[in-house]
C-alpha positions as CSV (number, residue, x, y, z in Angstrom):
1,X,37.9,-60.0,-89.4
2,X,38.7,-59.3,-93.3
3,X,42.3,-61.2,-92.8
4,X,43.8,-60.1,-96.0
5,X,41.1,-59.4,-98.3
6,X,40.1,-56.0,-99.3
7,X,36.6,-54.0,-97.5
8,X,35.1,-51.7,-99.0
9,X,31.9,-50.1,-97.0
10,X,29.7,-47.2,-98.3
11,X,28.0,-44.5,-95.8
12,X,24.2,-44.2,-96.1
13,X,24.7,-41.7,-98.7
14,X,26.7,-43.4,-100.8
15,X,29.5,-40.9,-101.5
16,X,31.7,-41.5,-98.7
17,X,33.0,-45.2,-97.7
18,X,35.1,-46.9,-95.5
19,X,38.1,-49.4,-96.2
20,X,40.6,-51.6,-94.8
21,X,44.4,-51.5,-94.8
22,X,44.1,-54.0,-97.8
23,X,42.0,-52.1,-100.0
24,X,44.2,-48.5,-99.3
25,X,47.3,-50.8,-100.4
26,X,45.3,-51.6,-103.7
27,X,44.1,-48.3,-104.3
28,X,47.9,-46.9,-104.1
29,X,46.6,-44.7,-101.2
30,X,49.8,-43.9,-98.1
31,X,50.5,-41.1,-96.2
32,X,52.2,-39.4,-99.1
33,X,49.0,-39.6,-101.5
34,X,47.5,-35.7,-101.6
35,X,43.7,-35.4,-101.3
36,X,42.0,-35.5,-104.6
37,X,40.3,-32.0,-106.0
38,X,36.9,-33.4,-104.7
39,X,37.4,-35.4,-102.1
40,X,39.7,-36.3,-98.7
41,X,42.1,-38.8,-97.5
42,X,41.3,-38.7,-93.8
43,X,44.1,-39.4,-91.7
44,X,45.1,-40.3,-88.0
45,X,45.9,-36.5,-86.4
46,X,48.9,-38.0,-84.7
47,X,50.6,-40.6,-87.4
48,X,49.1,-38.8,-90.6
49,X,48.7,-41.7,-91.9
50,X,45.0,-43.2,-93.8
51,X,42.8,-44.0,-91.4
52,X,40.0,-45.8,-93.4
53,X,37.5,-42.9,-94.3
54,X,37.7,-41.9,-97.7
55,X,35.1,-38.9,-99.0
56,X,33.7,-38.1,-102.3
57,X,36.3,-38.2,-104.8
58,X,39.3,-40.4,-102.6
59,X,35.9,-43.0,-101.9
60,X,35.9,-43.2,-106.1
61,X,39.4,-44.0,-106.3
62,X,38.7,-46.8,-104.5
63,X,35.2,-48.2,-105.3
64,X,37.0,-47.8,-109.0
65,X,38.6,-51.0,-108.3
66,X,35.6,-53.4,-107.4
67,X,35.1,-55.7,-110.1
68,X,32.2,-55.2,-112.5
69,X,29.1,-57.3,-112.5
70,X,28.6,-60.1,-115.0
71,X,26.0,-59.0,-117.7
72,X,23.4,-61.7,-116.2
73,X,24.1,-60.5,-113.1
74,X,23.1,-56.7,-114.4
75,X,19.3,-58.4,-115.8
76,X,18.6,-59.9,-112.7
77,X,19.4,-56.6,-110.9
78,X,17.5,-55.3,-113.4
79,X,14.7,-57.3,-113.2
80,X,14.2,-57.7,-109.5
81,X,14.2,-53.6,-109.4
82,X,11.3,-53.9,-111.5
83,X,9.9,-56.6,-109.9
84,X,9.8,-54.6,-106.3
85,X,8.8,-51.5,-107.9
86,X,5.7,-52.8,-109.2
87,X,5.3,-54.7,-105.8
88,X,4.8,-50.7,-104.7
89,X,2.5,-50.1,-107.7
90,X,4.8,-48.3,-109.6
91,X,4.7,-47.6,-113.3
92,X,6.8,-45.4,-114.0
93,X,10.9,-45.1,-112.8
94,X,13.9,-42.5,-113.8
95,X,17.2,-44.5,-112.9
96,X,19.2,-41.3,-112.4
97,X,22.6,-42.2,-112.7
98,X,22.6,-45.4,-115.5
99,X,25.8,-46.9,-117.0
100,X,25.7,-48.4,-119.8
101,X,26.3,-51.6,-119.1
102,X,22.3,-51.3,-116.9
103,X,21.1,-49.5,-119.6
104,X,22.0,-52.5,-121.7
105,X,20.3,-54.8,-119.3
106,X,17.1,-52.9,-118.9
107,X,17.3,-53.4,-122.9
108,X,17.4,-56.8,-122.7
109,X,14.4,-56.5,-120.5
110,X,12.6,-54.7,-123.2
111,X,13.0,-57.4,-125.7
112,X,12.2,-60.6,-123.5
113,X,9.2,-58.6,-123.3
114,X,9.6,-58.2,-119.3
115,X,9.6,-54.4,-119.4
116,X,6.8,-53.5,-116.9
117,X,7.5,-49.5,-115.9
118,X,7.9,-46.7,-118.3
119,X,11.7,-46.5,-118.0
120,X,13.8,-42.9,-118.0
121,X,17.5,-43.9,-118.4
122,X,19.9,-41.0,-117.0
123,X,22.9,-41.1,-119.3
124,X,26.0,-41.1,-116.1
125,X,28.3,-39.1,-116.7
126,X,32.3,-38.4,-114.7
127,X,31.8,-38.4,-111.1
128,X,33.7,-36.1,-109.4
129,X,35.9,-33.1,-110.6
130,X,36.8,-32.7,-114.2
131,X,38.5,-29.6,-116.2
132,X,36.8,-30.6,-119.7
133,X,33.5,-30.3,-121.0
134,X,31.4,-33.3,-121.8
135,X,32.0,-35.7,-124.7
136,X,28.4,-34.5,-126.2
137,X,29.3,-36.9,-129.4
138,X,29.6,-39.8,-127.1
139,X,26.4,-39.2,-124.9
140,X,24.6,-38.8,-128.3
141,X,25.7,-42.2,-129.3
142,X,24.4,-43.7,-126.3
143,X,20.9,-42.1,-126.5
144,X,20.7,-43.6,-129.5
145,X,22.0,-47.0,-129.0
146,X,19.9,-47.8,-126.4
147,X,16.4,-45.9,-126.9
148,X,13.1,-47.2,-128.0
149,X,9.6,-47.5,-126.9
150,X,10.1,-48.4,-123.9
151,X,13.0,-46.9,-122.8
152,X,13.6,-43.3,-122.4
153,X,17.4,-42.0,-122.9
154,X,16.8,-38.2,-123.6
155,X,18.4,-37.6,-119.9
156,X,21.5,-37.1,-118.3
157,X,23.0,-36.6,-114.6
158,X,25.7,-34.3,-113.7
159,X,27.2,-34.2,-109.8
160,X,27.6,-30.7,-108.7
161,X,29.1,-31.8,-104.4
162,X,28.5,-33.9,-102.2
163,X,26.0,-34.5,-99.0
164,X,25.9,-32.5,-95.9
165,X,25.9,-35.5,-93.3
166,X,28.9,-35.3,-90.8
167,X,31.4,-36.0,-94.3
168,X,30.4,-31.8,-95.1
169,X,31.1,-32.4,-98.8
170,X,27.9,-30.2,-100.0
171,X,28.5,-26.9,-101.4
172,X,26.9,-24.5,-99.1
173,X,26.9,-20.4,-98.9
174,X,28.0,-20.4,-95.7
175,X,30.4,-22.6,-93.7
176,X,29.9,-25.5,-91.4
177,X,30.0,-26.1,-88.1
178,X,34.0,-27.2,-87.2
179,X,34.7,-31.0,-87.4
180,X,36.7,-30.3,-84.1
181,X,37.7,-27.3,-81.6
182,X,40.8,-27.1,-83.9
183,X,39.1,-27.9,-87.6
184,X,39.0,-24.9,-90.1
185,X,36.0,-23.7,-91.4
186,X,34.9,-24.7,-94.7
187,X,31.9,-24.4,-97.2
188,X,32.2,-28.1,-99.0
189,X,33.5,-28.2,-102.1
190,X,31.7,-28.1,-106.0
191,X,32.5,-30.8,-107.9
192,X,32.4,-28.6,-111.2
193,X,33.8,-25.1,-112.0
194,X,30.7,-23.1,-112.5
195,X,31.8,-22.2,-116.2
196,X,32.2,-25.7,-116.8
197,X,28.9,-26.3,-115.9
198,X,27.0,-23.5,-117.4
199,X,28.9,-25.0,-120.9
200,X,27.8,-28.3,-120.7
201,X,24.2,-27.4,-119.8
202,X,23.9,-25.1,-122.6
203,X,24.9,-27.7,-125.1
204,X,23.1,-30.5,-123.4
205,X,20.2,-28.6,-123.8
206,X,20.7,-27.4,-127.4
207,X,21.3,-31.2,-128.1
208,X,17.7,-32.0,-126.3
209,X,18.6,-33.1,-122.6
210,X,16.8,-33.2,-119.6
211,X,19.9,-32.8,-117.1
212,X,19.5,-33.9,-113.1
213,X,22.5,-32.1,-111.5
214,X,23.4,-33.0,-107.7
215,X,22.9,-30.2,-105.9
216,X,22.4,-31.2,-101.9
217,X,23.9,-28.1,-101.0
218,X,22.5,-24.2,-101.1
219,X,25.5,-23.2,-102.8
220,X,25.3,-25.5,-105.6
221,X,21.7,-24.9,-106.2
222,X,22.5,-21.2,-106.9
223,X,25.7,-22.3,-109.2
224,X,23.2,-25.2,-111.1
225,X,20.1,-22.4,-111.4
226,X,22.3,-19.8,-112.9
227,X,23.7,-22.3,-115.8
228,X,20.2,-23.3,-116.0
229,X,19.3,-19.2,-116.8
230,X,22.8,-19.1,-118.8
231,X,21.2,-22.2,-120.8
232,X,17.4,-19.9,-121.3
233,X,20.0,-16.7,-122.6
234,X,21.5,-18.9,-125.1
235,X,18.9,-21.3,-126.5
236,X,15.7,-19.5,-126.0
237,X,13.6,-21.7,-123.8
238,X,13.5,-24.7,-124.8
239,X,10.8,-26.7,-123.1
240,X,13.0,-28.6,-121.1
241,X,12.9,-29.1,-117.2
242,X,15.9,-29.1,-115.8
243,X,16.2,-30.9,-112.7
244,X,17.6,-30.1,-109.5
245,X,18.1,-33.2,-107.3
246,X,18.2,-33.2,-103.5
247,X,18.6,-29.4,-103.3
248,X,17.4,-29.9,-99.6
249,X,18.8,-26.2,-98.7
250,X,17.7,-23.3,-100.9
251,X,19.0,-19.6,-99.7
252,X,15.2,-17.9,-99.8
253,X,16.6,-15.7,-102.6
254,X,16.9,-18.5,-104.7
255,X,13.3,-20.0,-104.1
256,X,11.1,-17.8,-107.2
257,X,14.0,-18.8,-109.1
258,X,12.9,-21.8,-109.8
259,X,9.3,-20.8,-111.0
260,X,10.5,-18.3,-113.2
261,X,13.1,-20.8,-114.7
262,X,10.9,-23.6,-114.8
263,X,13.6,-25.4,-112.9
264,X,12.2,-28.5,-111.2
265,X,13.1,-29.0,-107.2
266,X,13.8,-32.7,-107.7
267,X,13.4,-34.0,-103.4
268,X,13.4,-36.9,-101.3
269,X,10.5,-36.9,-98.7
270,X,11.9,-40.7,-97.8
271,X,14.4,-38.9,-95.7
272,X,12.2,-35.9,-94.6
273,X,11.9,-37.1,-90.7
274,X,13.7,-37.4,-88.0
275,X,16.5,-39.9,-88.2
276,X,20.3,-40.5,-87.9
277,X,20.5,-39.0,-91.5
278,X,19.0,-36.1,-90.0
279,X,21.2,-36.1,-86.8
280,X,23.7,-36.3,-88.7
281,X,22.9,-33.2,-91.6
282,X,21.7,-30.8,-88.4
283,X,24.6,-31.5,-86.5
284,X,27.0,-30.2,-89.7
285,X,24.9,-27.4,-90.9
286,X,24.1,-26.5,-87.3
287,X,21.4,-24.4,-86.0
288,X,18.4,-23.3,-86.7
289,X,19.8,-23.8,-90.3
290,X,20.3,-27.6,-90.5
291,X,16.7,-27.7,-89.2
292,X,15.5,-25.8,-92.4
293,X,15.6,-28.4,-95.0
294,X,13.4,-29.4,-98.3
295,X,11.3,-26.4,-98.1
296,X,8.3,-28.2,-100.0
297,X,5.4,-26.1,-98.9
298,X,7.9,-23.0,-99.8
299,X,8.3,-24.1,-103.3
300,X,4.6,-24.7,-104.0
301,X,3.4,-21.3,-103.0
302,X,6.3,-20.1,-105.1
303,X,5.1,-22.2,-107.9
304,X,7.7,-24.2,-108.1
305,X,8.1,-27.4,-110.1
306,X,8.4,-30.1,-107.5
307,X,9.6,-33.9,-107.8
308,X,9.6,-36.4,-105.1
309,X,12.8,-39.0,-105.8
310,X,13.1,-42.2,-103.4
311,X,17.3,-41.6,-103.9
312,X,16.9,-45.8,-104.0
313,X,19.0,-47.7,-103.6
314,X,21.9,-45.6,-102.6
315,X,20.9,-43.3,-99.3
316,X,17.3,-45.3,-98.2
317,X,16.5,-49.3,-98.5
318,X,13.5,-49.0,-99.7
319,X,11.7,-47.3,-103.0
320,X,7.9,-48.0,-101.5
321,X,6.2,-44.9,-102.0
322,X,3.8,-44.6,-99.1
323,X,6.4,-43.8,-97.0
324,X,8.0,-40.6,-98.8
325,X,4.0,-39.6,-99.3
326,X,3.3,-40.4,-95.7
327,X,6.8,-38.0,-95.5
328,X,5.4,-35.5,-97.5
329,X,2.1,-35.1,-95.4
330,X,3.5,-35.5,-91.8
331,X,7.1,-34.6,-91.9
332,X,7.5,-37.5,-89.2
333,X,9.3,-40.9,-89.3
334,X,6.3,-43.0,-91.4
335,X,8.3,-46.1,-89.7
336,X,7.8,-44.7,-85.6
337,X,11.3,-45.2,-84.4
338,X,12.2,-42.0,-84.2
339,X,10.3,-39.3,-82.4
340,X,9.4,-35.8,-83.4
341,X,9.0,-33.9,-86.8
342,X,11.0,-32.3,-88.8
343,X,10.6,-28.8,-89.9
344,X,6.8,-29.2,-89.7
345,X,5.9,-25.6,-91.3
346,X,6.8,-27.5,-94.7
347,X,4.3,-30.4,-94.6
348,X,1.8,-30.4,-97.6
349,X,-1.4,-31.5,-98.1
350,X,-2.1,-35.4,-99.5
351,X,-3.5,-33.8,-102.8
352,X,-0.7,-32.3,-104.1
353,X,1.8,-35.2,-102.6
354,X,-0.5,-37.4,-104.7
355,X,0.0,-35.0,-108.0
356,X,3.8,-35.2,-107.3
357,X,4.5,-38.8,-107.0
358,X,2.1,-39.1,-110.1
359,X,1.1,-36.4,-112.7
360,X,4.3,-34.6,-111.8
361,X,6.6,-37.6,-112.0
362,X,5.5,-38.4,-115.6
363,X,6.5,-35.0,-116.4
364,X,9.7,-35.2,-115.2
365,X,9.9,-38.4,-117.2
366,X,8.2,-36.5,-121.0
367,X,5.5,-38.7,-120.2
368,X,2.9,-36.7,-119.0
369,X,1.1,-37.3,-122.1
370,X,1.0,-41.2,-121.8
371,X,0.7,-42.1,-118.2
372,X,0.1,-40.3,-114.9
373,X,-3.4,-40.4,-114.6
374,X,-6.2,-42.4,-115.3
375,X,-7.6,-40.6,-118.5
376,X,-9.2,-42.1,-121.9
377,X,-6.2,-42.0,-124.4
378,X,-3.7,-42.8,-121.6
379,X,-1.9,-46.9,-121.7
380,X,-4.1,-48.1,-118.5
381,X,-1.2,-48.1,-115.5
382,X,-3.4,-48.3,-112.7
383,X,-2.9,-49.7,-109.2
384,X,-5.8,-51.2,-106.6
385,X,-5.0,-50.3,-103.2
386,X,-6.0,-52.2,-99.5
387,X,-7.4,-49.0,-98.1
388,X,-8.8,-45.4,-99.4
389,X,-6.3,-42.9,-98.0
390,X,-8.1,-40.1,-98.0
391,X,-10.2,-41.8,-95.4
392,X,-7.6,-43.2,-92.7
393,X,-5.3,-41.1,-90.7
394,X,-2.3,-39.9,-92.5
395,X,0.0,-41.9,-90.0
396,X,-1.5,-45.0,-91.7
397,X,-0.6,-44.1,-95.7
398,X,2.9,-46.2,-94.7
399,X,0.9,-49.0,-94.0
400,X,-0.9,-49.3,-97.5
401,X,-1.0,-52.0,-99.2
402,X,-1.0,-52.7,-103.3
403,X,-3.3,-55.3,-103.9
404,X,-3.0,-55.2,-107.8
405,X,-0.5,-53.2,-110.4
406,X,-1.4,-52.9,-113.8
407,X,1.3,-51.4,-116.4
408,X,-0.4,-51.1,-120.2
409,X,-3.5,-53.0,-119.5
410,X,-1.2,-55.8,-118.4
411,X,-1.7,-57.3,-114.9
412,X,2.3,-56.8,-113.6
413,X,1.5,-58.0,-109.7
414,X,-1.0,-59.4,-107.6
415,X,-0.6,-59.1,-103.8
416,X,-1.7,-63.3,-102.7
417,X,-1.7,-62.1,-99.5
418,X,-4.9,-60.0,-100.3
């Protein structure tokens, strides 16, 4: 099909990919290439040789070589992100993971005047595994080359693993099921030594960060929330929230953690229902485990910090929020293709999905006290909705409909369907 040009194809979590014979021959990957410290070459059983699946860190190596995007090609992304959130009626967006070559484009945004969220800009960081701390001098210069009013640069994202789909790249604390009758047992890998991360979280904190780390699997949760306690030791507290994102798995001794470290449980209700995702995560943790994931209710009663993250647009096509909320409330496919619900002990009630996808999101954004909620001080971000949804079934929150989305008193979208 390709003929002689080079595939690359990405899983639905966007850590693992898939590529053709022309793009392993660009990549310099053969039979005598070793696995990367974070990642794996798979090969044929019989031949050894690549067979196409690349994971975690070998998938980098390869998506390393696609060819950047022109800088008016990075606005229009830009743009049209913007333009689709506010579609949803949103106001307010933290762009995780943010080169700089988006954070420049989101800039450029700002001064045509077509900024129309409050914008939290996660300085990225090296993917994958690393022996060295952090150039701290360099992330300081891109805070402050690219914040301003509008734009929020006082963040940083750090990968700890990988994803527990089929790939089994999640750090967990105890080991997956076997790939095969013959596969060894294994407990994913950590992307980080833990020393290495306690350092740079201590300094990233002295130097006023708010740091997302990666942490899908149990194991890295505990490694990320005991830099975060390393980080209270050295600095004091310091006011900020660090941010654990995924962290779908939590070992119950871990839970109160995050309450007494003011740790924030940074989710994704978009995938909280059945669904091949799901399949696929059960499947690898196995049973009754793989069932218990992104204990929400858990972490309220334990007074938790919660976020509720879309992980748009790598693992889900869509940011509209009705459907992680409609997630949040049923733990069933808000979409009805898939039967069932998932882990059902954890649903919450439509209040407090509400105060997370709003109050607790501006928060998480050191916004709290400038948007979030409709208060007399606030700038006026306010959306007008097709239906009240504390008066429909909470099957049909998916459905809703934004009729009108207004970001600083400014009219941003108008639903002309409406």
């Amino acid at each position: 099909v390709s003929g002689d040009k080079a595939v690359l194809l990405n899983d639905d979590s966007n850590h693992n990919g898939w590529v053709n014979s022309r793009a392993l021959a660009l990549a310099g990957i053969d039979s005598n290439t070793p696995d990367p410290a974070d990642g794996t070459i798979v090969r044929d059983a019989v031949t050894g040789e690549p067979n196409g699946l690349l994971l975690e860190g070998a998938e980098q190596r390869a998506s390393d070589l696609l060819p950047q995007w022109r800088d008016e090609e990075m606005q229009a992304g830009a743009r049209e992100a913007l333009r689709i959130a506010n579609s949803f009626g949103i106001t307010g967006l933290k762009e995780a993971y943010s080169e700089p070559r988006a954070m420049a484009a989101f800039q450029a945004l700002e001064t045509a005047g077509d900024l129309s969220v409050h914008l939290a800009l996660g300085i990225q960081t090296p993917y994958g595994h690393r022996e060295e701390p952090l150039d701290y001098s360099a992330i300081d210069a891109q805070r402050d080359r690219y914040a301003s009013a509008g734009l929020h640069t006082a963040f940083v994202k750090v990968f700890m693993d990988g994803v527990p789909t089929a790939s089994r790249t999640a750090a967990m604390l105890q080991p997956y099921t076997p790939e095969h009758a013959h596969a060894e047992p294994h407990r994913g890998l950590l992307h980080l030594d833990p020393e290495l991360l306690t350092r740079d979280l201590i300094e990233l904190d002295k130097r006023g960060y708010t740091v997302k780390i990666h942490t899908a699997g149990d194991r890295a949760v505990r490694v990320a929330l005991d830099a975060i306690a390393a980080a209270r030791k050295a600095n004091g507290d310091s006011g900020l929230r660090h941010e654990l994102a995924h962290a779908g798995y939590i070992d119950p001794e871990d839970l109160p953690r995050f309450a007494e470290l003011d740790a924030v449980a940074d989710l994704s209700p978009y995938l909280w229902h059945p669904s091949p995702i799901i399949d696929s995560v059960v499947g690898a943790v196995g049973s009754p485990r793989g069932e218990q994931y992104f204990p929400v209710r858990s972490l309220l009663k334990a007074n938790a910090p919660v976020l509720a993250g879309s992980d748009w647009p790598a693992a889900v096509e869509t940011i509209d929020p009705w459907l992680g909320i409609e997630a949040l409330v049923t733990r069933q496919d808000p979409r009805g293709q898939f039967p069932g619900s998932f882990w059902p002990e954890e649903a919450i009630d439509l209040a407090d999905a509400l105060h997370i996808m709003t109050l607790d999101g501006a928060r998480a954004m050191r916004l709290e006290h400038i948007t979030g909620s409709i208060e007399i001080g606030k700038s006026a971000d306010m959306i007008v909705l097709d239906r009240d949804i504390f008066a429909i079934e909470a099957q049909d929150i998916s459905n809703t409909r934004v009729v009108r989305t207004l970001f600083a008193g400014k009219l941003v979208y108008i639903n002309k369907q409406q």
